[in-house]
C-alpha positions, 0 to 999 in steps of 0.5 A: 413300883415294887418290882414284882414280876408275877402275881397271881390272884386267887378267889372263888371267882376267879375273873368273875369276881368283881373288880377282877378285870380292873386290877388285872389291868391295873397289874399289868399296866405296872409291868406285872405278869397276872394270873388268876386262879378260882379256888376256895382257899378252905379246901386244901386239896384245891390250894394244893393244887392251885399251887402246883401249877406256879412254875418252879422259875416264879416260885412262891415268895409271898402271900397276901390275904385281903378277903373280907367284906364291910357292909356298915361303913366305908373303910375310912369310918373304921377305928380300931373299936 
């Protein structure tokens, strides 16, 4: 929809992390090349690393950091409170 041609997902899980293989489908069904790297993103030298290894032809022209964990609510319930 947004015309991104790559996209590259990182977690400490890599494809192991759950919902991984679904959005990864999901990503490419929309026309986007998928990559998916394991690396804890607390430990500089590992995102160092990860990034080193985007071609020079994709480079990097955004970062989305979507981690967190709700466990008392489903996320329609939250307020700004």
């Amino acid at each position: 929809h947004y015309g991104v041609a790559h996209v590259v997902l990182v977690s400490r899980s890599g494809l192991e992390a759950d919902g991984a293989e679904e959005l990864v489908a999901g990503l490419q069904q929309a026309g986007a090349q998928v990559t998916v790297a394991d690396c804890d993103v607390t430990d500089r030298a590992a995102v160092a690393a990860m990034l080193g290894q985007i071609p020079g032809n994709v480079p990097l022209k955004g970062v989305f950091h979507a981690a967190g964990v709700i466990d008392d609510t489903v996320i329609t319930a939250l307020t700004p409170e």
